[in-house]
C-alpha positions in Angstrom: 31.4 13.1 34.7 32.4 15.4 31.8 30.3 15.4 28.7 31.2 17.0 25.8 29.6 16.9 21.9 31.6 17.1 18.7 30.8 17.8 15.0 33.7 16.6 12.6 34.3 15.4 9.4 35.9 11.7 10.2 36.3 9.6 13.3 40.4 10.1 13.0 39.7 13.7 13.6 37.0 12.5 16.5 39.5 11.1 18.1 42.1 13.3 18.3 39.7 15.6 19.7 38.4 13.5 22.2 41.8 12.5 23.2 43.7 16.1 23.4 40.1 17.9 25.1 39.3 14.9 27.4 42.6 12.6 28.0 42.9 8.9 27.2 40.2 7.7 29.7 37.4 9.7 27.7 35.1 6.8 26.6 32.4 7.3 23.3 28.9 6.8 23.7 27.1 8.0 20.8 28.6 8.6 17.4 25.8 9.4 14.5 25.7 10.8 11.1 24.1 14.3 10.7 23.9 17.3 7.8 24.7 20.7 8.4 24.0 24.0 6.7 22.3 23.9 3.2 18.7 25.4 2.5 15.8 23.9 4.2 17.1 20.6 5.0 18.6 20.1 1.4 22.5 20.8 0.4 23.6 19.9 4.0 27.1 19.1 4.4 27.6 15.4 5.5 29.1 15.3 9.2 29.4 13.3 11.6 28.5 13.7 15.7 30.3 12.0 18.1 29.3 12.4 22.0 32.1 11.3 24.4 32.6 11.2 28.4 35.0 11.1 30.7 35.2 10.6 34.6 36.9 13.8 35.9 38.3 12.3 38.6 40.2 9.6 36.9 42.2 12.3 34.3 44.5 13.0 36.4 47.7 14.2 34.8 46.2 13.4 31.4 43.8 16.3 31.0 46.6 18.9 32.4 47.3 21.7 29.2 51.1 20.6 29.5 50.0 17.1 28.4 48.1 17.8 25.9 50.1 20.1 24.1 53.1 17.4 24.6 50.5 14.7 22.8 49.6 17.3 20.3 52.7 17.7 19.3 53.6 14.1 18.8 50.3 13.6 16.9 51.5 15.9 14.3 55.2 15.5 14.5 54.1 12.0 13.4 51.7 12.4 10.9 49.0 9.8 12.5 46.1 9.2 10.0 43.9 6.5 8.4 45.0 3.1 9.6 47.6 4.5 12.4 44.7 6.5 13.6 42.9 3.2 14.2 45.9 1.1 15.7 46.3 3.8 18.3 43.0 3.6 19.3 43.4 -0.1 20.4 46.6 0.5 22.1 44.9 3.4 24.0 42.1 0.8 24.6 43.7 -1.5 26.1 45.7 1.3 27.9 42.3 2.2 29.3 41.7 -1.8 30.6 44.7 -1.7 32.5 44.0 1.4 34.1 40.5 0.8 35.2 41.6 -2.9 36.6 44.0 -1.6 38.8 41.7 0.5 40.4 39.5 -2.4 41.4 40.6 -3.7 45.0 41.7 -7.3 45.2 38.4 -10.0 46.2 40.9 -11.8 48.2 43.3 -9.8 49.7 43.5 -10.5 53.3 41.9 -8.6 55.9 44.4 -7.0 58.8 43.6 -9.2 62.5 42.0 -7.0 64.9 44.3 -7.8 67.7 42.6 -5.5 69.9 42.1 -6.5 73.7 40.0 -4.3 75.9 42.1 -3.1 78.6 41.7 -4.4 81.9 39.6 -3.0 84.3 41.3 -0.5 86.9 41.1 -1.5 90.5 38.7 1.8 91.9 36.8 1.6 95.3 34.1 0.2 95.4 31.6 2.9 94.8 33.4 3.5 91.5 33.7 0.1 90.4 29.8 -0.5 90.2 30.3 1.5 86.9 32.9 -0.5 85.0 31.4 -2.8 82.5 30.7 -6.8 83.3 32.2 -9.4 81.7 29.7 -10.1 80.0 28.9 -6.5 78.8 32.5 -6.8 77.8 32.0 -10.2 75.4 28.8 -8.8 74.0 30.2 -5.8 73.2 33.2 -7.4 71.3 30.9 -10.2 69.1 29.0 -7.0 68.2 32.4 -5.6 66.7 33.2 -8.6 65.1 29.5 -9.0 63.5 30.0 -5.4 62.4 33.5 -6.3 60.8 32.0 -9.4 58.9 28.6 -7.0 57.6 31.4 -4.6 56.3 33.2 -7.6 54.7 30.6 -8.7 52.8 29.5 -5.4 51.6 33.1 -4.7 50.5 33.1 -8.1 48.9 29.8 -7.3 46.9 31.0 -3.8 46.1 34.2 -4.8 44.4 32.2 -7.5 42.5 29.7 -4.7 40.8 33.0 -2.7 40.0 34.6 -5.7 38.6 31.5 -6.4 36.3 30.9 -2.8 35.5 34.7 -2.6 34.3 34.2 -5.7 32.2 31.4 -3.9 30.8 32.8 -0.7 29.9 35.7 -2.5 28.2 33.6 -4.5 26.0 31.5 -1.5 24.8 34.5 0.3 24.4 35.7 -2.5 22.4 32.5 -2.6 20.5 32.4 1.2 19.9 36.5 0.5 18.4 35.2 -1.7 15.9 32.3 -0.7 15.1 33.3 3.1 14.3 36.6 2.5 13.1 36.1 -0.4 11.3 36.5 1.6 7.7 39.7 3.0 9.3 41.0 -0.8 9.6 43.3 -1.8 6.7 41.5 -3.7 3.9 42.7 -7.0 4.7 41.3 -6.7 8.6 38.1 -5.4 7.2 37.5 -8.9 5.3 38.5 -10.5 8.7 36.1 -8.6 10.4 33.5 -9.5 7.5 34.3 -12.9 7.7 33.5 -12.8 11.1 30.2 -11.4 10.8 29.1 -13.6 7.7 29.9 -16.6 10.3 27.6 -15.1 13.0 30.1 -14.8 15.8 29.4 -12.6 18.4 29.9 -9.2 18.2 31.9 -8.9 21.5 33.8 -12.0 20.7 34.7 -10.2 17.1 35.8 -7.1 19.0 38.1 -9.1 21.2 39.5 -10.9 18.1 39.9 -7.6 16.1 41.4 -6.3 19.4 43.9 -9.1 19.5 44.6 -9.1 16.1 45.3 -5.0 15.9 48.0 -5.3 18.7 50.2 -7.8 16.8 53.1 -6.1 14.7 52.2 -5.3 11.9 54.3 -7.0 8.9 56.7 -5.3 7.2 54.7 -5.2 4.0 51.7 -4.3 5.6 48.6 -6.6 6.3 47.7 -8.9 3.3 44.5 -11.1 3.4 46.4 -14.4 3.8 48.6 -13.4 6.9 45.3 -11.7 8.4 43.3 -14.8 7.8 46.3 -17.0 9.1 46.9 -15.0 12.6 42.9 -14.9 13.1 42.9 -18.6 13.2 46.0 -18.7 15.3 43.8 -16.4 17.7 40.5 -18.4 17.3 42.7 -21.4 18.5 44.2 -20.1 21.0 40.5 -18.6 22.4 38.9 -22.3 21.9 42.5 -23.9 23.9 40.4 -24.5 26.9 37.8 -26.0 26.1 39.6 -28.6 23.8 38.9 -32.9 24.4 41.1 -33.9 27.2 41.6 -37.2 26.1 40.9 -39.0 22.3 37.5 -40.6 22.4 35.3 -41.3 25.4 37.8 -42.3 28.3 38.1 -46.1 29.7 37.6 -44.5 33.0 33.7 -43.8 32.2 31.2 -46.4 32.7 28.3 -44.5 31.6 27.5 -41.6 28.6 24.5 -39.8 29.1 23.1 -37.7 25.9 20.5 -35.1 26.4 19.2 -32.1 24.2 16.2 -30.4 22.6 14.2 -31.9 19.6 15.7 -33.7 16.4 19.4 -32.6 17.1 20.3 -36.3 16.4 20.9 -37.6 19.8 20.5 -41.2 18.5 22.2 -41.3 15.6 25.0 -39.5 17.3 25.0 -43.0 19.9 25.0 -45.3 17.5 28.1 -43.7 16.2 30.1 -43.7 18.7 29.2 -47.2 20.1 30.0 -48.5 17.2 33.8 -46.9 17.1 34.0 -48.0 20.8 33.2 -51.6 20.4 34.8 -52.2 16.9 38.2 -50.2 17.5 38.6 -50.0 20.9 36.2 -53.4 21.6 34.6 -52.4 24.8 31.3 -54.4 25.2 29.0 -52.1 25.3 25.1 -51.8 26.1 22.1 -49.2 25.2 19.7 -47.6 27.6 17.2 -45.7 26.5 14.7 -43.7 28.3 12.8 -41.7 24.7 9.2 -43.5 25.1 7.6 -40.1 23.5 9.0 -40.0 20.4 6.9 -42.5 18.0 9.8 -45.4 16.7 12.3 -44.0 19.3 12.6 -47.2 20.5 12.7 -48.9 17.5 15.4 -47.3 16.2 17.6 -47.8 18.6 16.7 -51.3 18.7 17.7 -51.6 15.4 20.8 -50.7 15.6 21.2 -52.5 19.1 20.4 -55.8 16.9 23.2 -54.3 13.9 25.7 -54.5 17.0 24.5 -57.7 18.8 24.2 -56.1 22.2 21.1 -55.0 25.1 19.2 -52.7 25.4 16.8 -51.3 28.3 14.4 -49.3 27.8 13.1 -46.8 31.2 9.7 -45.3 31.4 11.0 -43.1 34.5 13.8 -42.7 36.6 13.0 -44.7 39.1 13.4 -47.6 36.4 17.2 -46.3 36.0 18.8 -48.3 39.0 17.1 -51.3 37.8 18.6 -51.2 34.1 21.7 -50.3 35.5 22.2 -54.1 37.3 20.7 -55.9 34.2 23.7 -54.2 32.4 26.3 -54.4 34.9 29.0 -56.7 32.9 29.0 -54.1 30.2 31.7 -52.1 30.5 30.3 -48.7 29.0 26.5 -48.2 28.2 24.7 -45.0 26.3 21.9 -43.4 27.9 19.5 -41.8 24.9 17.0 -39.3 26.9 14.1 -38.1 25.2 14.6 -34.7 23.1 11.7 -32.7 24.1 10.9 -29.0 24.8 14.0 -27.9 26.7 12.1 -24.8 28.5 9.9 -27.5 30.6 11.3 -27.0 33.7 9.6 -30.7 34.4 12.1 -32.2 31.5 15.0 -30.4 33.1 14.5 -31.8 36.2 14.0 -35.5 34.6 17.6 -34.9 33.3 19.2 -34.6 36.5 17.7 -37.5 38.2 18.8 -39.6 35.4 21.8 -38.4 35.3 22.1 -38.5 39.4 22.3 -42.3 38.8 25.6 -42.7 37.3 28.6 -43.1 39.0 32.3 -42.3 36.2 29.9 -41.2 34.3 30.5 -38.0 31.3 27.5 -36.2 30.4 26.9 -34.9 26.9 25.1 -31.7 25.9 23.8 -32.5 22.1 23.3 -29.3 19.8 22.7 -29.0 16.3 24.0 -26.1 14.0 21.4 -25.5 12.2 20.0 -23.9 15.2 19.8 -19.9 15.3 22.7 -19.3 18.1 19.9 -17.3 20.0 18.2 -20.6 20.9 21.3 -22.3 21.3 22.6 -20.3 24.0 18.7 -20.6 25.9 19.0 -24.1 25.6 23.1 -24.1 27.5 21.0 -21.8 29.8 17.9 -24.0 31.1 20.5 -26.8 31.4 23.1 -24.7 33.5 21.9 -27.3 36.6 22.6 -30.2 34.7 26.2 -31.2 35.3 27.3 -31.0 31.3 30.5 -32.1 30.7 31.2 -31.9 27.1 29.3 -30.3 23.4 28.6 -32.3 20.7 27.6 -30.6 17.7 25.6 -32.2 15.4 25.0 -31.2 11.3 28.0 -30.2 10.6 27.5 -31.0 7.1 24.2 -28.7 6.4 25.1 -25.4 7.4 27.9 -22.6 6.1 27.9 -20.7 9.5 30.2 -22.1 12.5 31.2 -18.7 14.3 27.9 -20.4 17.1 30.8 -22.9 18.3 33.1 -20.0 19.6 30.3 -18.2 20.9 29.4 -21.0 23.0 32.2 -22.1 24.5 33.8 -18.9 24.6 30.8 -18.0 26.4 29.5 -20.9 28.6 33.1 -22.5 28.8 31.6 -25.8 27.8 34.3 -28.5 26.8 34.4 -29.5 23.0 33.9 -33.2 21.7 32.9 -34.3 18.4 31.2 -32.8 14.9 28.7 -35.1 13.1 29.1 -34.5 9.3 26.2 -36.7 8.1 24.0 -40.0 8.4 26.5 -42.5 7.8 26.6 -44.7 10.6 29.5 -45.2 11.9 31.8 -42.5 9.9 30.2 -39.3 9.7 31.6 -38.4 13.4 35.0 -36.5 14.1 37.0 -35.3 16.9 36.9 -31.6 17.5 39.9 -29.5 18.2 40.4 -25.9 18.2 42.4 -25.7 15.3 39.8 -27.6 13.4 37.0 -24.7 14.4 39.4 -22.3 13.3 39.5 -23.6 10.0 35.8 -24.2 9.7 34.7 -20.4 10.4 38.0 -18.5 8.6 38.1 -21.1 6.1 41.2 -23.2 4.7 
């Protein structure tokens, strides 16, 4: 590893440093803002100090003085500065990625057959054949190779997994570092994308990446305006959130059973009555309520109410052994809501609860039920403790009384759980809509 420290004016000039002295590969870990000269700590000259590394081993041609005196000469022949300056930097990035994955070896890439035989033994006299090895000298010797072969497997197979995730690593730092430090080198129009981005409390890897994405398109002809920035960021967002979008419109006819768990007063309830209303009164499915939330005071009740609204049963279960039970009694509906109780999602004991409920139902889709209100710190504690539940799909509730949406991207980009509906208010049944991609796009760049 080569370290080397730098005192400069601008980042631009950073960079071109870093680049001719260290080669492409050279990665920045530190960058700070320092004074030299003056008089006793006053009249200092505003600089900046920039630390950077690079793995001497993986320069290769790139740090040769031939190189770099061909790169210097195309830097200047060119004229890169400002906003060039920056969109270099991301090219040479992602350069960087490409390079560093194709030095990780393949997980899967199949192992040559030993096709080794020992040789047969020579026929000796007999005084000399009391030394060759038995037969079953010979097989134990042979299961010890091949137990030897499967330990060095596995360690291979766990080595190129650490590589992997340190790889990922270093490319979102370095991705990071990019937008972070060169973010007043972006053109203005990007900056207010970036801005945007950070007002709406997306992630700051998952702002890099976007940033990334968005500084490797063409640039326009007339330069980057704010409208065709804003436009192609949403075109990206969608295109991030593509996986994760509703399979089908509405809950399937396939399912037989919807199960909605989640912490405290995210709106679980209302959120059923909802959508059992839309499914018996447009798609008339007869539907029934099951509800297992005996700790909340009026839980009950208020799903009883609007069990009576509808004109169809409900069961209530004090414990999961009830379930099965409930079940029968309901068995001519043809889909039924399970309400759980919202309680403290970091008792392991409520967890647990959850999956034998959940255990009992056979086409059934499981709902995870978050609210946005929530700081996306807890939100993203709560996806953990559940990670044992079998969640199918995110419904995310309050909609209507919060600004900030970036936490929907985050958590599907990060826990690559499906999307399924927003609930914009109380209104029973209207205040529910079908999430797409393109519709979270809009929400966190804006129309």
């Amino acid at each position: 590893m080569r370290v080397k420290r730098y005192i400069v004016d601008s980042m631009p000039e950073a960079m071109e440093k870093i680049r001719l002295d260290l080669g492409i590969d050279a990665v920045i870990l530190n960058s700070k803002s320092i004074k030299t000269g003056g008089l006793f700590g006053m009249f200092g000259k505003q600089k900046i100090e920039v630390i950077a590394a690079v793995d001497e081993k993986a320069t290769g041609r790139e740090g040769s003085p031939v190189a770099a005196e061909h790169r210097s000469k195309d830097v200047f022949s060119n004229g890169q500065t400002g906003t060039y300056t920056a969109q270099q930097a991301y090219r040479r990035a992602n350069l960087a990625k490409e390079a560093a994955e194709k030095t990780v070896p393949q997980r899967n890439e199949p192992r040559p057959p030993d096709n080794t035989v020992p040789a047969p033994a020579a026929v000796v006299p007999h005084k000399e054949a009391e030394t060759q090895p038995s037969s079953q000298q010979v097989e134990k010797a042979a299961n010890g190779k091949a137990a030897k072969q499967s330990e060095e497997a596995a360690g291979s197979s766990t080595m190129n997994d650490a590589l992997a995730n340190e790889v990922r690593d270093m490319r979102q730092m370095f991705q990071k570092l990019l937008v972070n430090d060169l973010s007043h080198q972006l053109p203005p129009a990007i900056q207010k994308v970036r801005n945007r981005l950070v007002r709406q409390e997306t992630a700051e890897e998952v702002t890099a990446e976007i940033i990334h994405k968005l500084m490797e398109q063409a640039q326009p002809q007339d330069g980057w305006n704010e409208e065709t920035a804003f436009r192609e960021t949403r075109k990206i967002i969608a295109s991030m959130l593509a996986p994760y979008a509703p399979k089908s419109a509405g809950i399937p006819q396939s399912v037989q059973y919807a199960f909605f768990f989640g912490p405290t007063g995210v709106g679980k309830t209302t959120t059923i009555a909802k959508l059992a209303a839309n499914s018996m009164l447009k798609e008339k499915r007869k539907i029934g309520f099951i509800t297992t939330d005996t700790y909340r005071m009026a839980a009950v009740e208020q799903l009883k109410t609007y069990a009576n609204i509808l004109n169809v049963p409900l069961e209530v279960v004090f414990s999961p052994k009830e379930m099965a039970a409930a079940m029968e009694r309901l068995s001519d509906c043809n889909l039924i809501f399970v309400d759980t109780a919202g309680r403290n999602f970091r008792n392991d004991e409520y967890v647990q609860e959850i999956r034998e409920l959940v255990e009992h139902g056979k086409n059934s889709l499981n709902y995870l039920v978050l609210s946005l209100g929530s700081k996306y710190t807890d939100m993203k504690t709560i996806v953990q403790n559940f990670a044992h539940v079998p969640v199918k799909q995110v419904i995310f509730t309050k909609a209507d009384e919060t600004t900030s949406y970036g936490s929907i991207l985050n958590i599907c980009h990060e826990s690559k759980l499906d999307l399924s509906y927003f609930t914009t208010g109380q209104n029973v049944p209207d205040d529910i809509v079908a999430a797409s991609p393109e519709l979270v796009a809009t929400m966190i760049m804006g129309d």
